[in-house]
C-alpha positions in Angstrom: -62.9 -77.1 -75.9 -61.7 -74.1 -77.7 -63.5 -71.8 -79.7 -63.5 -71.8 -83.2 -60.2 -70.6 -85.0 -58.5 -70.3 -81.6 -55.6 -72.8 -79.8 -54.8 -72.7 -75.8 -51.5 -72.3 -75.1 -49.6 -72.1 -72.1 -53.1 -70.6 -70.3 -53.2 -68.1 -73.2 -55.5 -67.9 -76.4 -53.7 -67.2 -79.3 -55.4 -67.1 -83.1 -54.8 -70.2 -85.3 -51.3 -70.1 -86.3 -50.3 -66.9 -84.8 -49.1 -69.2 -81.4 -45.1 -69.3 -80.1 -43.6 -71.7 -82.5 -42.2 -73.3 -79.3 -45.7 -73.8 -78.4 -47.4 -74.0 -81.9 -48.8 -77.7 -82.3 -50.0 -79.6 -85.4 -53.8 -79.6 -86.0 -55.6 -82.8 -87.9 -52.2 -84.6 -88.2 -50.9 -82.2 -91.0 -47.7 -82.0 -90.8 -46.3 -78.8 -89.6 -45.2 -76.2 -91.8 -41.6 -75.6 -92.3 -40.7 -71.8 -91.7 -37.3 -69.5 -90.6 -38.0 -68.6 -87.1 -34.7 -66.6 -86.8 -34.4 -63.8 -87.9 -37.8 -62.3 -88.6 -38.7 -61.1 -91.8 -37.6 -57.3 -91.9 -35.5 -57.5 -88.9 -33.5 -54.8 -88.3 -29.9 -55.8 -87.3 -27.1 -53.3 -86.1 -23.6 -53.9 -85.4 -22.5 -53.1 -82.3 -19.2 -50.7 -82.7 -17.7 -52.3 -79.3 -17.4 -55.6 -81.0 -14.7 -56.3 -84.0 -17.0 -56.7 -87.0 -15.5 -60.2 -88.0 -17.3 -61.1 -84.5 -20.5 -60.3 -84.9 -23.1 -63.4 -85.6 -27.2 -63.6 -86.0 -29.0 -66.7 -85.2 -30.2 -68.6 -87.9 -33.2 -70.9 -87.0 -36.0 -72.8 -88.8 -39.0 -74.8 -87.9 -39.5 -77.6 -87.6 -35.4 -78.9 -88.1 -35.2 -80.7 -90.8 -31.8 -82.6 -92.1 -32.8 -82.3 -95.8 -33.5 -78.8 -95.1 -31.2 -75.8 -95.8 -30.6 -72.4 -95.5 -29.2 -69.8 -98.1 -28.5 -66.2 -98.0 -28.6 -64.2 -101.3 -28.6 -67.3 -103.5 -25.4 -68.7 -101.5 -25.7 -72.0 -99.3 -24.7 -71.5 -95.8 -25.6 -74.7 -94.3 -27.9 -77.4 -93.3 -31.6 -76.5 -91.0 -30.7 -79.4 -89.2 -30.1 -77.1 -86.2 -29.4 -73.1 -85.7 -26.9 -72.0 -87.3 -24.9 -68.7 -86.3 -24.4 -66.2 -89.5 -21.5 -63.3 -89.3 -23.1 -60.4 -90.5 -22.2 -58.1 -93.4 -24.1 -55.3 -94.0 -26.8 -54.7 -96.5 -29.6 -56.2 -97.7 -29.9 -60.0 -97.0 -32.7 -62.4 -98.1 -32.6 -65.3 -96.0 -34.2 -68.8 -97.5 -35.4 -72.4 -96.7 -34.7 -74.9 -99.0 -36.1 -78.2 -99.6 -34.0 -80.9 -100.6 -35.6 -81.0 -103.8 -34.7 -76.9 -104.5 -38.2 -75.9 -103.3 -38.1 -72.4 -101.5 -40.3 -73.3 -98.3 -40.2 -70.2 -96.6 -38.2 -66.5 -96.9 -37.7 -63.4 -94.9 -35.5 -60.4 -95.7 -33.4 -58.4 -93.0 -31.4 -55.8 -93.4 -27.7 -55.1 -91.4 -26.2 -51.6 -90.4 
């Protein structure tokens, strides 16, 4: 059994809730928390001057997916949590946020693009 406050995973220990979300599994039957994944909150993102601007993307992932889930970036919709989405970056400031069908903000992270 493990110790108090701690969950195995893949032969490693990890502090409750601090596991791989890949690997992160529900305790007691709650349901899992939903949460962006992708990018992390005050990620650092630089475009790369090889590529044409208009290229350049960011992965765009929550946990778990969720159909009546979606995401929006400075107060505009960009799509449905459903699955990752691919986001082509502009610079500046960005907050990133998970919405709940019902307008609920369920989770947030900020990032920043130079």
């Amino acid at each position: 059994p493990a110790p108090a406050g701690l969950v195995r995973a893949n032969a490693e220990w990890f502090l409750a809730g601090t596991q791989p979300p890949a690997l992160a599994t529900a305790t007691r039957g709650a349901a899992a928390p939903r949460r962006i994944v992708a990018p992390q909150d005050g990620a650092v993102l630089v475009l790369d001057p090889d590529i044409p601007d208009a290229r350049e993307r960011t992965w765009i992932e929550a946990t778990p997916r969720d159909p009546r889930t979606t995401f929006s970036i400075d107060g505009r919709a960009i799509g449905s949590a459903a699955a990752p989405l691919l986001w082509p970056l502009a610079r500046g400031r960005h907050e990133l946020v998970l919405v709940a069908a019902d307008g609920a903000r369920l989770d947030a992270v900020s990032f920043v693009v130079r």
